[in-house]
C-alpha positions as CSV (number, residue, x, y, z in Angstrom):
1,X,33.8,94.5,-135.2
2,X,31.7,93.1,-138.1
3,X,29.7,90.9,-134.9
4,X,29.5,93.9,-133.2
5,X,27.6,95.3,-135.9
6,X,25.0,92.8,-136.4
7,X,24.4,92.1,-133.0
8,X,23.8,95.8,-132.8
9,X,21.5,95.3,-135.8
10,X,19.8,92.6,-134.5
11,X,18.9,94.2,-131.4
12,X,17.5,96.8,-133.4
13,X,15.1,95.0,-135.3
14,X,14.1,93.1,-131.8
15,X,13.4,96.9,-130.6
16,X,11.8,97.4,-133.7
17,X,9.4,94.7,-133.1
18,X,8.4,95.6,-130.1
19,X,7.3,98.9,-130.9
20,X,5.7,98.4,-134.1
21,X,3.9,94.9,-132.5
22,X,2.7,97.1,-129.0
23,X,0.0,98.5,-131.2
24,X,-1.4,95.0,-132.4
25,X,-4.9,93.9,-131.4
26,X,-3.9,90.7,-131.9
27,X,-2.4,88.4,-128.8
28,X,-0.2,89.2,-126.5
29,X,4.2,89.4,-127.3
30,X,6.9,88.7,-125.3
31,X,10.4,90.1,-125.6
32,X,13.4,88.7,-123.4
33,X,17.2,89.5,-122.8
34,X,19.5,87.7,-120.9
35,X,23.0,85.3,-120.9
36,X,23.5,82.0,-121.9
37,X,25.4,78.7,-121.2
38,X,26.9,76.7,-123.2
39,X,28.1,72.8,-122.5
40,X,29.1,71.2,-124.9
41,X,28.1,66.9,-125.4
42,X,29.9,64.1,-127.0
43,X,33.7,62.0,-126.4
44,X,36.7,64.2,-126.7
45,X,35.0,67.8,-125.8
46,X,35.7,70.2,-123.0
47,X,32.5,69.7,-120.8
48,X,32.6,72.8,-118.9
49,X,30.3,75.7,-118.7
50,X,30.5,78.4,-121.2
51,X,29.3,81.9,-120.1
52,X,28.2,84.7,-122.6
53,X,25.4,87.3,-123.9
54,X,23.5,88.0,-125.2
55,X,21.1,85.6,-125.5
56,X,17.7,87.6,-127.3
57,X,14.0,86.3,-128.0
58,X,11.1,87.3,-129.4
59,X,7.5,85.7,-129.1
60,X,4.0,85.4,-129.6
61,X,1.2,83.8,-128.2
62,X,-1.4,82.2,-130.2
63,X,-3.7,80.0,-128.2
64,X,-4.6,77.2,-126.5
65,X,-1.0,77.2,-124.5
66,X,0.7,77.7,-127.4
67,X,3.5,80.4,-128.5
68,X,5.8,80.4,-131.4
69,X,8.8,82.7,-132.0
70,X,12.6,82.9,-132.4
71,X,15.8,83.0,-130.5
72,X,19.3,84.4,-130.6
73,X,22.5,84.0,-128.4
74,X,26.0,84.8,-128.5
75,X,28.7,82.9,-126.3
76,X,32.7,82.3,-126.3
77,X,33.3,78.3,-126.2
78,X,36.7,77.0,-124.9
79,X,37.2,73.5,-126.7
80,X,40.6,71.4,-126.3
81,X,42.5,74.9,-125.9
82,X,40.8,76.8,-128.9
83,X,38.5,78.9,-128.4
84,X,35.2,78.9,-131.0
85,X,33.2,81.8,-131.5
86,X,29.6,80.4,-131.5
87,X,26.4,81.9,-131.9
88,X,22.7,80.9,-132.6
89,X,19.4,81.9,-134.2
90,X,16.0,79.5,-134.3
91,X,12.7,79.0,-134.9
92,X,10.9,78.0,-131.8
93,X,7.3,76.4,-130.5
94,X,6.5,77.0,-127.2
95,X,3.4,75.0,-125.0
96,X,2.9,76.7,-121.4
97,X,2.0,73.4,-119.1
98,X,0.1,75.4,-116.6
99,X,-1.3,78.5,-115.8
100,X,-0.5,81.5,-113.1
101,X,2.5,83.1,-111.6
102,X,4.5,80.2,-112.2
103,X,4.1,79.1,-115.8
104,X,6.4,76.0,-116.7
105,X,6.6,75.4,-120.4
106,X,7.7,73.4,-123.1
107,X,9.9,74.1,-126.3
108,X,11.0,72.8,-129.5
109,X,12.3,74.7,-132.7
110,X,15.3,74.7,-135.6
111,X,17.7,76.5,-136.3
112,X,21.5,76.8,-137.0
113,X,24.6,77.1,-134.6
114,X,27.8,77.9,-135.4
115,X,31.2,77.6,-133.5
116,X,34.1,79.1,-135.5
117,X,37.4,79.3,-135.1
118,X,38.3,82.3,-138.1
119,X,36.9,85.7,-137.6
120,X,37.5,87.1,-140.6
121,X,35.0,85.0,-142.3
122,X,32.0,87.0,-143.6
123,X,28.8,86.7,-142.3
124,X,27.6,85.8,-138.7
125,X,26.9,82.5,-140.0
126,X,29.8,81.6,-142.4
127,X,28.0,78.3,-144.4
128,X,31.7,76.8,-144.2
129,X,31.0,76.7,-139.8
130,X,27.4,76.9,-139.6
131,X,25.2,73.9,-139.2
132,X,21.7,72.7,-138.9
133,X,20.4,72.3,-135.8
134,X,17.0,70.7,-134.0
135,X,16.2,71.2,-130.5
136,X,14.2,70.3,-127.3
137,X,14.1,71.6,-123.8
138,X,12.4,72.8,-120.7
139,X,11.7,76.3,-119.3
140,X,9.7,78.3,-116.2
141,X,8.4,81.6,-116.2
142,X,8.0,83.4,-112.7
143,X,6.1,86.5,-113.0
144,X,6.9,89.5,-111.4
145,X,3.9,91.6,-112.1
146,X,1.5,91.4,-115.0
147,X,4.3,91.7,-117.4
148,X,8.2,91.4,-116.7
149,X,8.9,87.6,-115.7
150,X,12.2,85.9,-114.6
151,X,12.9,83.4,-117.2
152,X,14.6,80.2,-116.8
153,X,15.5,77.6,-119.7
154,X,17.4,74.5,-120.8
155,X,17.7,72.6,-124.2
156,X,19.7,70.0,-125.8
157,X,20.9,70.8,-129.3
158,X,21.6,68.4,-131.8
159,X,23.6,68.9,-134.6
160,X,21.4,67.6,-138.0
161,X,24.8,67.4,-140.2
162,X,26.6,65.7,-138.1
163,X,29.7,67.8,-138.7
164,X,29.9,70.2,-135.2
165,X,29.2,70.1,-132.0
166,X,25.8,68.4,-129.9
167,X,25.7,70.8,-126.9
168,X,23.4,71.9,-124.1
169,X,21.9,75.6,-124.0
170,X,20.8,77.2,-120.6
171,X,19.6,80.7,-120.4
172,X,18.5,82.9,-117.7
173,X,17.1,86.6,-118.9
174,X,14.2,88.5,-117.4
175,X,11.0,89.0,-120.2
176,X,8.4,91.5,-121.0
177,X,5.0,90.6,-122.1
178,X,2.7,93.7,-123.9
179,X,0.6,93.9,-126.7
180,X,-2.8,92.9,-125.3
181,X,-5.5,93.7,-127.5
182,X,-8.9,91.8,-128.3
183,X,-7.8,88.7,-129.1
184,X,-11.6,87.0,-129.6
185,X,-12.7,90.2,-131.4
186,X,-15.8,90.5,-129.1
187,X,-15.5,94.1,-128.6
188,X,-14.4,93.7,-125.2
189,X,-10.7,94.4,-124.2
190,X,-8.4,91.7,-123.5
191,X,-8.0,93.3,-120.0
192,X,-11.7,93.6,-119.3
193,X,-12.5,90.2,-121.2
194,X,-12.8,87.5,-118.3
195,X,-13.0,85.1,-121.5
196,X,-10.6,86.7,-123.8
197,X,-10.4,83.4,-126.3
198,X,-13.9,83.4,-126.9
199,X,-16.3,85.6,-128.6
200,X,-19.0,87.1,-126.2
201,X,-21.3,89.6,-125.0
202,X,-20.5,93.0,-123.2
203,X,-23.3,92.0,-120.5
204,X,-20.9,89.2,-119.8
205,X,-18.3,90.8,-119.6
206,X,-16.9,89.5,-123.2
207,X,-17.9,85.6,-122.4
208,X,-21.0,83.9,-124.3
209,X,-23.9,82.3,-123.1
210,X,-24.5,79.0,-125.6
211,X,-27.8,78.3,-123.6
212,X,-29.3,80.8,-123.8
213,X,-30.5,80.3,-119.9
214,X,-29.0,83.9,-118.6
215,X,-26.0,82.7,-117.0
216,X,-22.6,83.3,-119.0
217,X,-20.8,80.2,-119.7
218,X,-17.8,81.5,-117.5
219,X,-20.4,80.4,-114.8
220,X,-22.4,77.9,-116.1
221,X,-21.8,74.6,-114.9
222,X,-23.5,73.1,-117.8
223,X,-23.0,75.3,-120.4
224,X,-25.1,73.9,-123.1
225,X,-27.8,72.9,-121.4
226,X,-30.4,75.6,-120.5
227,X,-30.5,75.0,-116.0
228,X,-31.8,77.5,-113.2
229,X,-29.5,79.9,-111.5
230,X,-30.1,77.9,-108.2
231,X,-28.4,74.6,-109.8
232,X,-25.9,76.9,-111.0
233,X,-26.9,77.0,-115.0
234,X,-28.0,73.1,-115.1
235,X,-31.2,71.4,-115.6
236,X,-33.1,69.2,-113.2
237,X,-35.5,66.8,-115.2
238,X,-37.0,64.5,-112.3
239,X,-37.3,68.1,-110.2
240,X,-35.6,66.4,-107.2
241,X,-33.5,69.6,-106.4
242,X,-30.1,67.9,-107.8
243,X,-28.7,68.6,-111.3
244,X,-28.8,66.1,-114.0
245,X,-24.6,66.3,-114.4
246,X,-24.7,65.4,-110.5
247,X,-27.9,63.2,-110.2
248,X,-26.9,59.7,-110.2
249,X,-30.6,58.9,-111.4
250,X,-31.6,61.9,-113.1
251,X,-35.0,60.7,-115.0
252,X,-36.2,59.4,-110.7
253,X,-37.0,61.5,-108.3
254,X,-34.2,60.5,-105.5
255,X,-32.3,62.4,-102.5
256,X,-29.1,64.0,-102.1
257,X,-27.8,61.2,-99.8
258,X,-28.4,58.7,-102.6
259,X,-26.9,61.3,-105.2
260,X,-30.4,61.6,-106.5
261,X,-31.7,58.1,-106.7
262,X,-34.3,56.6,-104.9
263,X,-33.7,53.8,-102.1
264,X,-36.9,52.0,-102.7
265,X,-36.1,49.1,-99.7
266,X,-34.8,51.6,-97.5
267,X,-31.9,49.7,-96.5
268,X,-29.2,52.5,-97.3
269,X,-28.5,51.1,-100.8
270,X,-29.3,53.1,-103.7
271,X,-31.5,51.9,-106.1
272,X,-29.1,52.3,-109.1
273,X,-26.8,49.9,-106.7
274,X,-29.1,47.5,-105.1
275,X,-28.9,44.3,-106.3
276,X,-32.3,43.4,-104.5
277,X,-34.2,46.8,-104.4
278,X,-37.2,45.7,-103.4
279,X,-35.6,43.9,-99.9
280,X,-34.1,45.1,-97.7
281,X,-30.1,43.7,-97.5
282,X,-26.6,44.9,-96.3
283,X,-24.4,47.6,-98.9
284,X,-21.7,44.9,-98.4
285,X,-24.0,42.7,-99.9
286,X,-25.0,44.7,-102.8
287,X,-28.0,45.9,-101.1
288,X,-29.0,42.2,-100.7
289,X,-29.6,40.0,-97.6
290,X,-27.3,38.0,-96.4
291,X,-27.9,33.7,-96.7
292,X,-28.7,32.0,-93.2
293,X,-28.7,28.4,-94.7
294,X,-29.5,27.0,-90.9
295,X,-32.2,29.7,-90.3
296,X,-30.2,30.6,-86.9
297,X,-29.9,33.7,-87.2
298,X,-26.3,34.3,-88.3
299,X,-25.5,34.6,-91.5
300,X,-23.4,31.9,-93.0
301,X,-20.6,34.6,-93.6
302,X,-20.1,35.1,-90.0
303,X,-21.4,31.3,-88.7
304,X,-18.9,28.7,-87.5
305,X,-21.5,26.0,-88.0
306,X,-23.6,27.3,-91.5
307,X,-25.6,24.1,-91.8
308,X,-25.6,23.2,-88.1
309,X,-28.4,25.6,-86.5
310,X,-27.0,27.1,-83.2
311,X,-26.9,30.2,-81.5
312,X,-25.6,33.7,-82.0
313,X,-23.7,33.9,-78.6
314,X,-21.5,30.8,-79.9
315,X,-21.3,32.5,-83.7
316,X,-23.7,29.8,-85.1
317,X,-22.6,26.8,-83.5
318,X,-24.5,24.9,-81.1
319,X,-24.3,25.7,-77.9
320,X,-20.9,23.8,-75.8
321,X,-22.9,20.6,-73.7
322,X,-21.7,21.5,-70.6
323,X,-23.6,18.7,-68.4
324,X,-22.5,16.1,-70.5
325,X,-18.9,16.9,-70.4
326,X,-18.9,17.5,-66.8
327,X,-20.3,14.0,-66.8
328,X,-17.4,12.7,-68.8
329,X,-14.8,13.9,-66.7
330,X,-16.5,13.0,-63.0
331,X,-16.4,9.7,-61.6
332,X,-19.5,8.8,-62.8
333,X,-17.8,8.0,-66.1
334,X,-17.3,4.0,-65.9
335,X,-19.6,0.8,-66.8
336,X,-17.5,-2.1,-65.2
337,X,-17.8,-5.9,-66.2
338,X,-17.3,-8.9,-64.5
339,X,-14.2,-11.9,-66.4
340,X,-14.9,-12.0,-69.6
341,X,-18.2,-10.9,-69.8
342,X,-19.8,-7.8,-71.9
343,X,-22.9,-8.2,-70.1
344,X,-24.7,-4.6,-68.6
345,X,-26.3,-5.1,-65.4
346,X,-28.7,-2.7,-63.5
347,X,-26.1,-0.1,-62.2
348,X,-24.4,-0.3,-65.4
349,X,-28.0,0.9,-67.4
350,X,-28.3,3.3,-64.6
351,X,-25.5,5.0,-65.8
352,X,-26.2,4.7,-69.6
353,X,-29.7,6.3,-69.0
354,X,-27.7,9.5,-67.4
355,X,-25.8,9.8,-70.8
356,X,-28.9,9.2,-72.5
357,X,-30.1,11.7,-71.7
358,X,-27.7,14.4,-72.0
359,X,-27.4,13.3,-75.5
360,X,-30.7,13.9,-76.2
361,X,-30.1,17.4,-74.5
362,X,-27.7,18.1,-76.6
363,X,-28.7,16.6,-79.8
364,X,-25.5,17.7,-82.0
365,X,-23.4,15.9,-79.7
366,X,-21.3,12.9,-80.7
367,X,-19.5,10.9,-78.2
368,X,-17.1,7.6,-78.6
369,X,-17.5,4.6,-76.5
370,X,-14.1,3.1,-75.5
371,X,-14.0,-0.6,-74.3
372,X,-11.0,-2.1,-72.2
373,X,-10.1,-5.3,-71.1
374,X,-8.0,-6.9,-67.8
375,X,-4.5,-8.8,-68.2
376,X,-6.1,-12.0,-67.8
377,X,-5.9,-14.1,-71.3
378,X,-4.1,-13.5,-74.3
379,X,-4.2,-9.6,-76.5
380,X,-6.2,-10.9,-79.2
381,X,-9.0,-12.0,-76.5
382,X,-8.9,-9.2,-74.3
383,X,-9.3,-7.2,-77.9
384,X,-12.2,-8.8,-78.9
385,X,-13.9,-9.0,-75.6
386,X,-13.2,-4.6,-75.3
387,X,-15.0,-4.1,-78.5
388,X,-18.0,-6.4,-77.4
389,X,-17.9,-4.3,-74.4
390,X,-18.1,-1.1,-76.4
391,X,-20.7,-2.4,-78.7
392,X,-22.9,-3.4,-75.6
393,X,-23.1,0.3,-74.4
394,X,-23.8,1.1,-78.0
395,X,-27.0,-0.9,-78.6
396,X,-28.4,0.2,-75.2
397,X,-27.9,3.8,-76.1
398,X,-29.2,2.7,-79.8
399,X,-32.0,0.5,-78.4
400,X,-33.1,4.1,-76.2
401,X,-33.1,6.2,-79.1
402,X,-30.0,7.4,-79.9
403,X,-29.0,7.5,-83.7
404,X,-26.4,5.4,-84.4
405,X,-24.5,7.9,-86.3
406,X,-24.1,9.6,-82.9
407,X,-21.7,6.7,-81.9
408,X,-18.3,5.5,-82.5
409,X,-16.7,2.5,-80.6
410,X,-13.4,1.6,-80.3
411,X,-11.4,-1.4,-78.1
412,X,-8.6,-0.9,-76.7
413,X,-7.6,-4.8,-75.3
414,X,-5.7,-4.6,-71.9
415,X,-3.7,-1.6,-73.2
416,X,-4.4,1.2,-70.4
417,X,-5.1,-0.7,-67.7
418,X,-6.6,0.9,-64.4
419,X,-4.7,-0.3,-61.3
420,X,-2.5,-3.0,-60.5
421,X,-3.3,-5.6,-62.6
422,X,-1.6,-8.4,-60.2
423,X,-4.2,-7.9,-57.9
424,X,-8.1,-8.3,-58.1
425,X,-9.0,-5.2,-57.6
426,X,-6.9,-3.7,-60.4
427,X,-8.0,-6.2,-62.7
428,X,-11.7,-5.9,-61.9
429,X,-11.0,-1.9,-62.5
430,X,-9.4,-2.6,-65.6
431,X,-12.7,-4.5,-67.1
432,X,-14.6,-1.7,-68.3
433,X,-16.0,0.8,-70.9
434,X,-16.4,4.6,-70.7
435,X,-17.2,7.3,-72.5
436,X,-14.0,9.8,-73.3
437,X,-14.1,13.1,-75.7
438,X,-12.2,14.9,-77.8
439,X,-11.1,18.6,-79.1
440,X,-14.7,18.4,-80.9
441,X,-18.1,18.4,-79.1
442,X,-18.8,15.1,-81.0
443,X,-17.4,14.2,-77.2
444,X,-14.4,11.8,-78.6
């Protein structure tokens, strides 16, 4: 009966409040009923919910997000078979995380809870029951209309003496805000004050206008800078038609593609962002041309061959030598020699003068020269004699202007022979040089 009493009391001076605050110019209240949860935390507890009311707060706003007020709630707590009596006032700071018709919020405060097992002990918060307690939690706000909001809510309580219960709070209760007033003091209601936290003018409908320039600060994009109603309140000091808090380059006159710089090359490539601004060179690049060490027209980022000059159909490389591989792979292809000689005679030069002149068509080519021998005589002979074959080709070649670097040479003995070796003619077939290639277009 005695809780009954100051509950009823309580309420009272909530009521009270509210009545006696709805005539405040200050900032705006908030009052809010509802029913509350209790689960208890910790080893050896009865972890179930705990329903009960009231659960009673009463708040004000008082800027920047920020609220601070207190709390009450009543509940009935089943423990190990006993049931506790609990109940709970606090101090609490409240910080809205957004604005709107949703408003989630953050809370903190102290307080004291109690949970007591003797009702005849006097007071609603017996000393002997009641302990300390800090808290943290989360809540949402979903508004209704201008004032009554469904509110939502969940803390952890911790007990500061360490001689209770740690326990979870939840609360759902529906809120009424009132008390708007003129919060900056401007003159201009809170309801009519489309900047009711800061001091204004009645032309502006209660907001200021720091720079002077004739456009309110509610709608000035640069506030406190003096601008043009055009470039919505900002200035424009190069007069390129672009305002200085968007102009890249706002001391040269630029264009809007370049956010306001200039492109003095023309490549595309802001000035503030060429690297080269007075040539014209690839964004990728920096604004800067791209290096063509060979000077063929492909940059060395794209060319196969960087320091080899060739063409932009072949992505920098020279040019595949066609003729002279189709003459490496035709009949043509063979300098025979008589027994053991490494001699060239006129056919034989005939021949060399086809290749060289396809190597002087195709002047990056390099080709290898490989010498053979017959069965006749012993491996270390027919060795020796293929590379004095091979080196025979080479010196013609050389002596008809071919760079030496151009050609390789390499004997092969009497392995690979051509033909029959036990008869003439596959012996006399197997005494020979020719010119062979490779995967690379050094034609080996």
């Amino acid at each position: 009966m005695k809780i009954l009493k100051q509950l009823l009391l309580i309420v009272a001076l909530v009521t009270y409040s509210f009545y006696s605050n709805a005539q405040t110019v200050e900032n705006p209240w908030a009052i809010a009923a509802g029913v509350d949860l209790i689960n208890l935390q910790g080893d050896n507890v009865d972890s179930g919910m705990n329903f009960g009311a009231p659960a009673l707060s009463l708040s004000r706003y008082i800027g920047a997000g920020f609220s601070i007020g207190a709390q009450f709630a009543l509940n009935n707590v089943k423990n190990n078979n006993a049931e506790l009596d609990y109940s709970s006032i606090d101090g609490v700071v409240k910080y809205n995380l957004t604005d709107g018709k949703i408003i989630p919020y953050l809370f903190a405060g102290y307080g004291f809870s109690k949970f007591g097992e003797e009702d005849e002990k006097n007071g609603l918060f017996p000393s002997t029951e009641t302990n300390r307690t800090g808290l943290g939690g989360i809540g949402v706000n979903f508004f209704l209309d201008d004032n009554f909001a469904i509110n939502l809510s969940t803390s952890y309580r911790g007990n500061v003496e360490g001689d209770t219960y740690n326990h979870l709070q939840h609360i759902v209760g529906l809120s009424y805000n009132f008390g708007a007033g003129d919060a900056d003091k401007d003159g201009v209601p809170d309801q009519k004050d489309e900047c009711p936290d800061v001091p204004g003018l009645k032309e502006f409908n209660g907001c200021p206008d720091t720079d002077g320039d004739g456009i309110p600060d509610n709608k000035d994009r640069c506030p406190e800078e003096a601008g043009t109603e055009a470039l919505q309140g900002c200035p424009d000091a190069d007069g390129d038609g672009i305002a200085d808090a968007d102009d890249a380059c706002p001391n040269k006159a630029g264009t809007a593609a370049m956010n306001g710089c200039p492109d003095t090359d023309g490549d595309g490539v802001a000035d503030n962002e060429d690297r080269c601004p007075d040539t014209a060179g690839d964004s990728a690049n920096g604004g800067c041309p791209w290096t063509d060490s060979d000077g063929d027209g492909v940059a060395d980022k794209d060319d196969n061959c960087p320091e080899l000059a060739g063409t932009i159909a072949n992505n920098g490389c020279p040019d595949e030598p066609t003729d002279l591989i189709n003459f490496i792979n035709s009949d043509q292809n063979r300098i025979l020699f008589p027994a053991s000689s490494d001699l060239l005679d006129t056919n034989d030069k005939a021949i060399l003068d086809t290749v060289n002149g396809l190597l002087k068509k195709y002047p990056n080519a390099n080709i290898i020269i490989e010498g053979y021998a017959s069965s006749d005589g012993s491996d270390a002979y027919n060795l020796k004699l293929s590379n004095k074959r091979a080196a025979a080709v080479k010196a013609y070649l050389v002596s008809n202007g071919i760079d030496v670097k151009r050609l390789n040479t390499v004997g092969y003995g009497e392995t690979n022979l051509s033909g029959d070796n036990n008869t003439a003619k596959g012996r006399a077939e197997s005494r020979r040089a020719k010119i062979n290639r490779s995967a690379k277009v050094k034609i080996n």
